[in-house]
Phi, psi and omega in degrees: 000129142321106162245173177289132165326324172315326196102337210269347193231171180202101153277100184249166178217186175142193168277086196260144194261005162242314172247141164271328188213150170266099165239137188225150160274102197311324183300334204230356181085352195284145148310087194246067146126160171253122179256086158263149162137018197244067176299358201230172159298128199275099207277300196239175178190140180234168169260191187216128173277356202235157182267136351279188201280145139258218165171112159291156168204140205218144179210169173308355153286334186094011201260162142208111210263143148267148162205146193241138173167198028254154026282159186263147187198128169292174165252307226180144184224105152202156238242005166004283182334116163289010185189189184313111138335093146296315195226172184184112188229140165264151168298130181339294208291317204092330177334304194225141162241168168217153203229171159192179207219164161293332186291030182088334185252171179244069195276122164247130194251149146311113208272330187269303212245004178047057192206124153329088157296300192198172183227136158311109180213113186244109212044264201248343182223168155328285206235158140302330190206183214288134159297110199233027079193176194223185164183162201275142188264172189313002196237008203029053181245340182214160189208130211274157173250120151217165216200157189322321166278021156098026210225153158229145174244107177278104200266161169252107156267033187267019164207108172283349162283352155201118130334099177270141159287100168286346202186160116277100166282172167194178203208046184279039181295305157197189225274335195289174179304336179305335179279345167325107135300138180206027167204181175178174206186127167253087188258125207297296169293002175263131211248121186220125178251162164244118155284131156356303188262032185077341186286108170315121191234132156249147156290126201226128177283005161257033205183053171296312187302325174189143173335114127345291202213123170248116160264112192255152135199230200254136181255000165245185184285117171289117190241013169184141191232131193238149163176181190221158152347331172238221217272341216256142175207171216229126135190166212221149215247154187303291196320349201072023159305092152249146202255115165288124176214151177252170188348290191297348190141207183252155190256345193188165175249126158199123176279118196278322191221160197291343182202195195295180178281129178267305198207122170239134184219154182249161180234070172103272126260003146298183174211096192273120173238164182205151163185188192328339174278006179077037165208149192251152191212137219218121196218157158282168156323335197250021171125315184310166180273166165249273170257137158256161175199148224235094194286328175083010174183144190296137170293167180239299198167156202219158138209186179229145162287050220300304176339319183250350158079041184240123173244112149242154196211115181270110182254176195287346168248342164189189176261098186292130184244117180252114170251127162067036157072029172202145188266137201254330176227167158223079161313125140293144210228118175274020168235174180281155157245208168190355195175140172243164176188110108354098187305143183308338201247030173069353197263007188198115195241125155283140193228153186222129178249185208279343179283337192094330180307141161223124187287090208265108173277173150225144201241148184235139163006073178077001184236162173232171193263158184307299229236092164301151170297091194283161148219116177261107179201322201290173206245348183175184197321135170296077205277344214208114159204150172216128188271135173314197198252349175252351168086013195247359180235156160240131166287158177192133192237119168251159161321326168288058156043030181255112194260110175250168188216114192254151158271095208319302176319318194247032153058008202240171197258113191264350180202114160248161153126030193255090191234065201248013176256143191256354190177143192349113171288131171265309161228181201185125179222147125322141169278161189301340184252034151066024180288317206247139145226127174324147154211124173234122188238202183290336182286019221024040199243180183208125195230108153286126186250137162262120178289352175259056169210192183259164175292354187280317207268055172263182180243130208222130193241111161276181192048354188328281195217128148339070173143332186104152182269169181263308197198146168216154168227139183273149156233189203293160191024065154084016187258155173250128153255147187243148181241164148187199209260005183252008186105316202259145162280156124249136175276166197204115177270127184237300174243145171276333184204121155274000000 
């Protein structure tokens, strides 16, 4: 997408099944012009910055079509390209364009005369491999490349009739496929490439081997979140990423597990994950594995004790019970289950099934008692329960979006009505003073309850995250941080003082 220098149009493209490509007047939608000759999907489309207007456009076809207006109609086609068009940019000035390809090259066009001035070349092609895009820096004397092979090219144009190689950038950090450039940006004097694997790179030309400065974060849905009082928190990804990060960002990457995440918790100076590979995992801060430990059946959701180094983990067949980095039990459970939760000093494990029910064990070193405690209110599957930080209170969340806050000692229902979710609640944390309680559900919104107030006075984020949220943690004087399914983590300053 596009916009016209003016402000006034917007030109897009992509796989439309009536259009491939678009131009509108953003205030009212109108339809300004027919974009034919474009039989495949239209990977890129630029303005022209200068009056009169063009409008480029390079697809999958192997074409890069011109067209003029407005109303826009085409003009000119060449067919130049061996393979998919990826990108197609104009030069600041309007003089010129330039296209690349998968076939490797880099075609600089006349912009007036629609004819192939000159190509971009280091030997024999641009790249090694397919060129997935490029763009002009503010002054049009260079135009950064980057391309499949692991590479970004800074070309010199100031005699566009032959284009000299200026710069090699390169990403050899490791062998993978993660390193595929495939986007890039001339902001000004900064050079910014995009990797595959999400990561932002800028660039420094006294510094070709490797990025100045890299911004990682999660490029799948954040399916779990960890953290402590202080600065530094966790969280873990569909792919098995889990990211460490403090205040300022992320401090570090490391893939724990072979597949998603279920459950992340820190335990002392650890860091306990559990996912989709059936394995529990006891890693340092800085990333490393410690203990695998092999669960025998996929988890559902996990928690911990830490004062006592005690994990439990609810697999789809029982509760693993882990003490000190060695598993001490495997309960088997004659209900479905669906959520778990732990009193701080272990003595007393929740367990919330697919019945609406929720079970109050009372647990002794890995045994749990026969004859569970019932609580009976919720309307459907129990999905969320969390014990305050004194243990005296339980939160509990169902698929009828109905959030209870139980007493423990009296077994009774101490904060009700809280049902202001449009749609499954997915996670729930306590505030550090057990003042607040958190709720993030599917409907993508986020709701803070003051548990001394009526449920009317709550606090409400609609929209927090694309998708519904996944998972949250308080950190110190009221901040929340939140995950969720669009990928992004956000902090929210929520109370100034509880």
């Amino acid at each position: 997408m596009k916009w016209s220098p003016d402000g006034q149009r917007i030109v897009c493209c992509g796989e439309g099944k009536q259009a491939r490509v678009r131009c509108l007047l953003w205030e009212s939608g109108s339809n300004l012009g027919e974009f034919d000759g474009i039989s495949k999907i239209a990977n890129s489309c630029d303005f022209r910055p200068v009056k009169p207007f063009l409008i480029i456009t390079g697809s999958e076809d192997f074409q890069v079509n011109v067209y003029e207006g407005p109303p826009f109609k085409f003009k000119s086609s060449d067919r130049g390209h061996l393979n998919f068009v990826n990108c197609v940019r104009f030069s600041p000035d309007g003089k010129y364009f330039a296209s690349c390809s998968s076939d490797a090259r880099i075609v600089v066009h006349n912009a007036e005369e629609q004819i192939v001035v000159s190509e971009c070349k280091d030997a024999e092609k641009a790249h090694k491999a397919s060129v997935y895009a490029i763009d002009w820096s503010r002054d049009g004397h260079g135009l950064l490349s980057v391309s499949a092979d692991r590479t970004a090219k800074l070309w010199d144009m100031c005699d566009i009739t032959k284009p000299r190689l200026h710069q090699i950038f390169t990403f050899d950090m490791d062998p993978s496929l993660n390193q595929m450039q495939v986007g890039c940006a001339c902001i000004s004097e900064s050079l910014i490439t995009v990797s595959l694997g999400g990561t932002l790179n800028v660039l420094d030309q006294n510094q070709p081997k490797a990025p100045r400065t890299r911004i990682r974060g999660h490029c799948r849905s954040i399916t779990a979140i960890a953290g402590s009082l202080e600065s530094l928190f966790f969280s873990g990804s569909y792919d098995g990423q889990v990211s460490f990060w403090e205040r300022k960002g992320i401090k570090s990457q490391a893939h724990l597990h072979d597949n998603g995440i279920v459950g992340l918790q820190v335990l002392g100076a650890e860091l306990v994950s559990c996912g989709l590979d059936d394995v529990l995992v006891f890693s340092n801060n800085g990333g490393t594995k410690e203990v695998s430990i092999p669960l025998g059946a996929a988890p559902v959701c996990m928690c911990i004790c830490p004062h006592q180094e005690i994990v439990f983990v609810l697999t789809t067949k029982s509760i693993v019970f882990v003490c000190r980095r060695s598993v001490v039990s495997s309960i088997a459970l004659d209900f479905e289950s669906s959520s778990i939760a732990a009193s701080p000093d272990a003595k007393v494990v929740a367990v919330g099934g697919k019945d609406g029910k929720i079970r109050l064990f009372t647990h002794d070193h890995g045994k749990l008692a026969d004859q569970p405690i019932l609580l009976e209110r919720h309307r459907g599957q129990v999905r969320c329960l969390q014990f305050s930080s004194n243990g005296e209170m339980l939160a509990s969340a169902c698929n009828n979006r109905e959030t209870l806050v139980w007493d423990v000692p009296s077994k009774s229902i101490k904060k009700s009505r809280m049902v202001y979710h449009s749609a499954r609640i997915d996670c729930m944390s306590f505030s550090p003073t057990d003042l607040h309680l958190a709720t993030g559900s599917l409907d993508e919104s986020i709701i803070v309850y003051d548990l001394r107030k009526p449920a009317s006075a709550r606090l409400e984020y609609k929209h927090a995250h694309a998708g519904g949220a996944t998972g949250m943690v308080w950190q110190e004087d009221g901040l929340l941080v939140t995950a969720g399914r669009d990928g992004m983590l956000r902090t929210w300053r929520v109370l100034k003082n509880e």
